[in-house]
C-alpha positions in Angstrom: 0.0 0.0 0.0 1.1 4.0 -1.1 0.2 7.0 0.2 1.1 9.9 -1.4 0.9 13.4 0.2 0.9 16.6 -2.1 1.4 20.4 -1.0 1.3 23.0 -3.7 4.7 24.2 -4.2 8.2 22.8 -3.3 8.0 20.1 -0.6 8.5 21.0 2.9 4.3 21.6 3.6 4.0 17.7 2.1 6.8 16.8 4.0 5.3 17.7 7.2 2.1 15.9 6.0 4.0 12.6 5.0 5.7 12.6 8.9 2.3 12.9 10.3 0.8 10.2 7.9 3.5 8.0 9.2 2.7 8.5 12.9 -0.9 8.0 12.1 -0.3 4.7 10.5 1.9 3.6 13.3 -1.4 4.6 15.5 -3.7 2.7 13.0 -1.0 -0.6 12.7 -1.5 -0.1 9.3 1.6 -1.2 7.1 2.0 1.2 4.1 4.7 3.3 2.1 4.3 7.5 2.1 5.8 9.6 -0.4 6.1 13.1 -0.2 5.2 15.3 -3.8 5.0 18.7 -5.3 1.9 19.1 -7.3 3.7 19.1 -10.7 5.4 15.5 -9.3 1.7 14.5 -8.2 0.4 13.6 -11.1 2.3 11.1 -12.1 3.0 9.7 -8.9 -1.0 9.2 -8.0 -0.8 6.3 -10.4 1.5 4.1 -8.0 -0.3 5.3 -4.9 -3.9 3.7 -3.6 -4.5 7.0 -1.9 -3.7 10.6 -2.2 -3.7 12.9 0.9 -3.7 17.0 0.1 -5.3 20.5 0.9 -8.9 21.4 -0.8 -7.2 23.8 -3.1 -4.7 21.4 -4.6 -8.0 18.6 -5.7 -8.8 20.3 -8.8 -4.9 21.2 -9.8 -4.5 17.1 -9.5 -7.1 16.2 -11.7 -8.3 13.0 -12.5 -5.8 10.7 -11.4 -7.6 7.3 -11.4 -6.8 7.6 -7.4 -9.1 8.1 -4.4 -8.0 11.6 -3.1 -8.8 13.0 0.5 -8.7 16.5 2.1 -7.1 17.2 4.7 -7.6 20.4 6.5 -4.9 20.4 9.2 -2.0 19.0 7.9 -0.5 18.5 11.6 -4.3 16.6 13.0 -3.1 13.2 13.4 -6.7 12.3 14.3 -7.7 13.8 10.8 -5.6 12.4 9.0 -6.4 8.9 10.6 -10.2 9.6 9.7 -9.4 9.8 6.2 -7.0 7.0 6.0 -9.0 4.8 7.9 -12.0 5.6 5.2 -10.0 3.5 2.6 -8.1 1.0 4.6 
């Protein structure tokens, strides 16, 4: 299993999203692999992944990817992010 977390420019805001994705599958015992992307890199990337994890703004910008995409609001909620995880695993 991939999850992929996307921030609009550069990649420290996904990077920060990735660390807490980690802790929050820890928390879940869920085994998976999280990559960290720029929304250019995104696109491409969403076709390994099973899920994406990113900000409202940045859903349209990805597109169709042919891969579940959640919102996540606060990038540093580890009980958000669990939430949306959780939804698909």
């Amino acid at each position: 299993m991939k999850i992929l977390a996307v921030c609009g420019m550069g990649i420290g805001t996904s990077i920060i999203l990735k660390m807490n994705i980690d802790s929050a599958l820890t928390e879940l015992n869920i085994d998976a692999d999280t990559e960290a992307s720029d929304i250019s890199a995104a696109r491409g990337a969403a076709a390994t992944a099973d899920l994406v994890l990113t900000s409202e703004e940045l859903v349209e910008q990805l597109g169709e990817v042919g891969t579940p995409i959640e919102v996540i609001n606060d990038f540093t909620d580890i009980e958000e992010i669990k939430s949306a995880i959780s939804r698909h695993f």
